[in-house]
N, C-alpha and C positions, 0 to 999 in steps of 0.2 A: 504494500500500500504506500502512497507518495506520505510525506513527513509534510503536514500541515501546519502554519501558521495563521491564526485566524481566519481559517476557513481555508486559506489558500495554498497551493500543493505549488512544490517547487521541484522542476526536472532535473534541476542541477544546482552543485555546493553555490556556484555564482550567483546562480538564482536565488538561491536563499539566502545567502550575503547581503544582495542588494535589496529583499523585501524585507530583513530582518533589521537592517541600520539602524535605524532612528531608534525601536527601540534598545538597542545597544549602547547608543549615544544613553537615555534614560539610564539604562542599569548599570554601567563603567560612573555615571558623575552620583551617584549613591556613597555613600559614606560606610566603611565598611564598619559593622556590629560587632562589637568586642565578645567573644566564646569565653566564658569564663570555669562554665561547670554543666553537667550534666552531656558530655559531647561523645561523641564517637569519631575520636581521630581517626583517618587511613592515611599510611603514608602511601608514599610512591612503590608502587608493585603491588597495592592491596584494595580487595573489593569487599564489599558485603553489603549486610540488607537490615532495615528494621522497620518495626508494626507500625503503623500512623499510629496503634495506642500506646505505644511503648514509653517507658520512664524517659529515652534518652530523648533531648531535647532538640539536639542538633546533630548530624554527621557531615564530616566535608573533607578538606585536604585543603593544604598551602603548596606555594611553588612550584603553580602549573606554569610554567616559561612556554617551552616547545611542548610541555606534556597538555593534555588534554583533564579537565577531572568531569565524566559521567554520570548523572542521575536521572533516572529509572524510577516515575513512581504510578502507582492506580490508587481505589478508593483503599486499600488497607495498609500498603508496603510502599517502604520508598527503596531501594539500590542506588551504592556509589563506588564509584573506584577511580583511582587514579592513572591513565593511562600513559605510559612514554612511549612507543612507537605503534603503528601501523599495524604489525604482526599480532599485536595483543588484544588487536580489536575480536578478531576470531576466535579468540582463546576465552575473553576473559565476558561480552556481552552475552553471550547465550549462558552463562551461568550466572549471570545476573538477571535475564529474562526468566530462568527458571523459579526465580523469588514473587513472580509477578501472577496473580490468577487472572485478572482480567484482560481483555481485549483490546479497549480502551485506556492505552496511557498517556502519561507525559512525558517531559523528556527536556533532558537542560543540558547545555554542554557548554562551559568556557574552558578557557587556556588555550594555548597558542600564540605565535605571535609573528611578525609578518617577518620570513626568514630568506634564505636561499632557497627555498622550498626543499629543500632535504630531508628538514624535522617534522615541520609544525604542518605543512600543509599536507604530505603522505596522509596523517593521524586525521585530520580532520575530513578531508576526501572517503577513508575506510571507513568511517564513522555515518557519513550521509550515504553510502553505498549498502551499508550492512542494515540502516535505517528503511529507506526506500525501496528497500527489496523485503522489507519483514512482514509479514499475512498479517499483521498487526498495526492500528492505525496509530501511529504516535503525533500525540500534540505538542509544538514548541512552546514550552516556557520562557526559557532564552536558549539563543545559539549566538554567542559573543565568542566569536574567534579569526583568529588572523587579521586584517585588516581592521576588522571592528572592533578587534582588543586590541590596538597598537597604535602607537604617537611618537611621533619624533622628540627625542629629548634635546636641551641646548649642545648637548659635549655631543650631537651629531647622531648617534646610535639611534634603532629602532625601540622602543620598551613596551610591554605590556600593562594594559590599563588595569585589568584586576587577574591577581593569579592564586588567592584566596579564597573560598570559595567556600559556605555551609548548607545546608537543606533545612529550612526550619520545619521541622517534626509537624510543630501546630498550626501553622500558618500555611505547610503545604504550597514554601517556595525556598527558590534559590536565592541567595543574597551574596553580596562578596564580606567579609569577613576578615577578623582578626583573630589569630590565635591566640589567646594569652596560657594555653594549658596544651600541647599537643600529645600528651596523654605517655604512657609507660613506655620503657623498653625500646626505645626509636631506634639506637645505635644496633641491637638486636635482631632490629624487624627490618634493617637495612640488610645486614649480614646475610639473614635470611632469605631476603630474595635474589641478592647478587650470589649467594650459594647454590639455592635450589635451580634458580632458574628458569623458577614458574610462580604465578603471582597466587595469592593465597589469601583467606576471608581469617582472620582471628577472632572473629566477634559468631559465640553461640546464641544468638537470639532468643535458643529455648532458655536457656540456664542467665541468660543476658552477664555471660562472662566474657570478658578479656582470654583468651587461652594459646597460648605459645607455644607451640610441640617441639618436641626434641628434634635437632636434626643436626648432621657431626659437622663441627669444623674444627679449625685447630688455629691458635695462635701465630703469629706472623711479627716476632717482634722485631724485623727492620724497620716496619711502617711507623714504629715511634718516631724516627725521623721524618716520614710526609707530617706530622704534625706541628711540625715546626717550622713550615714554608710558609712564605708569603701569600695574602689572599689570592695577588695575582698570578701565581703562579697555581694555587690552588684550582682554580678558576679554570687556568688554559686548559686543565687537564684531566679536569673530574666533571666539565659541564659543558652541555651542548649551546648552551645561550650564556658567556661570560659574562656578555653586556649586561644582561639582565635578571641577574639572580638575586633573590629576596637577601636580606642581611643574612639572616642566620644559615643560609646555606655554606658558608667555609667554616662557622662555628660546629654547624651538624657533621662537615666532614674532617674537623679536627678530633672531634668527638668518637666518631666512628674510626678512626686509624686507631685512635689510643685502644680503644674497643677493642679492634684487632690485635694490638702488640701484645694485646695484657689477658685475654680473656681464650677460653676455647668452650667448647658443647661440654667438659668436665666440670669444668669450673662454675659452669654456670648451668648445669641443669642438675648436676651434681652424679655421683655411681648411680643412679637411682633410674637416672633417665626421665624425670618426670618432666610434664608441662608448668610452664610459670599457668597462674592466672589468676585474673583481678577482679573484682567486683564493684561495681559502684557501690561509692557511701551516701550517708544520707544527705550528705551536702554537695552530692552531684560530683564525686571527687573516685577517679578510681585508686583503690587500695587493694596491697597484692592479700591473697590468699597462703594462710599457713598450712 
């Protein structure tokens, strides 16, 4: 079925670029909403799903540059995940459509940003192709990507207008957003996908726990030296958009080396082999489980 925007079906990503603008212009000059408690972070490589009746209040992701962040929702469930290339559009929608009963969805997609076309526009093109071919009518919420998420800044560079991104639960929209809590085990749940190699949901929506499975690595303690390099070097060499990456992305990756130098799947899941996992508390805050 063609991907609707108020009422109207677009043949092609340009075509819906140009009928979606304006309000793109509307949703980028929005003031992003500070996430403080009650959230379901995803990083990058991670999807999952939760009830419209659910405790958590918000689910989203930061520092979609060239990444895309996805949501997925009908009258009961919403899905989100964090997308970085092309290939994971096939891998990672159709099990996020499996969280969905009805027929009748939504559908929000920002990140990207206007590139070589290498990165950002591959992701976005797979996305309105795997869209526009699905038996399934989907309605745009927003579609803020590429051109529409991006502005020239003074030092000359391309940038991204919002790369933040949350689904409010109750209001049953996307909004761009602030992190201020992006939730447990980040340096981990990075490991974790640059190891396995395939993107993965950590949130059981039956038990509404946090849960981290075991999976082996081992310690690398050269990389205590990458943590020690300069942002811009950081930068050249760990990101597909230099220009434009959130602050904390060379802090996440100083984090994640030391992570590496100092930690292995012994140390931290212990002889036992078991899963971390966390539970919200009652002030919206996840706390790990003994």
């Amino acid at each position: 079925m063609p991907i609707l925007w108020e009422g109207i079906a677009a043949a092609t990503l340009d075509e819906l670029q140009r009928t979606v603008a304006e309000s793109c212009i509307q949703f980028t000059a929005n003031l992003p909403t500070d996430i403080r408690s009650h959230c379901l972070y995803l990083c990058q490589g991670e999807y999952s799903c939760v009830s419209l009746s659910s405790h958590i209040r918000w689910i989203g992701s930061a520092g979609a540059t060239t990444c895309h962040i996805v949501a997925l929702s009908d009258e009961d469930n919403v899905a989100l995940c964090h997308l970085d290339t092309e290939s994971s559009v096939s891998e990672v929608i159709p099990q996020m459509e499996g969280f969905l009963t009805s027929s009748s969805r939504c559908l929000a997609v920002v990140g990207g940003v206007t590139d070589d076309g290498t990165h950002s526009r591959p992701i976005s093109e797979a996305l309105f192709h795997h869209f526009s071919q699905s038996e399934c009518e989907y309605k745009v919420q927003v579609w803020c990507t590429l051109s529409n998420n991006s502005y020239f800044h003074p030092d000359g560079t391309v940038k991204p207008r919002v790369t933040d991104v949350a689904y409010d639960v109750r209001r049953r929209e996307v909004i761009p957003a602030r992190f201020c809590n992006r939730g447990p085990e980040l340096p981990l749940r990075s490991v974790a996908y640059h190891t396995k190699g395939c993107y993965s949901n950590p949130y059981n929506s039956t038990t509404g726990e946090l849960v981290f499975h075991y999976f082996e690595f081992t310690s690398a303690p050269h990389l205590a030296v990458a943590a020690c390099l300069p942002d811009d070097v950081i930068l050249k060499y760990c990101s597909t958009s230099p220009a434009c990456e959130p602050d904390f992305f060379t802090r996440d990756m100083r984090d994640l080396f030391v992570f590496q130098a100092t930690e292995s799947s012994e140390t931290v899941f212990g002889a036992e082999k078991q899963p971390i996992v966390y539970f919200m508390g009652g002030q919206g805050e996840w706390r790990r489980k003994e």
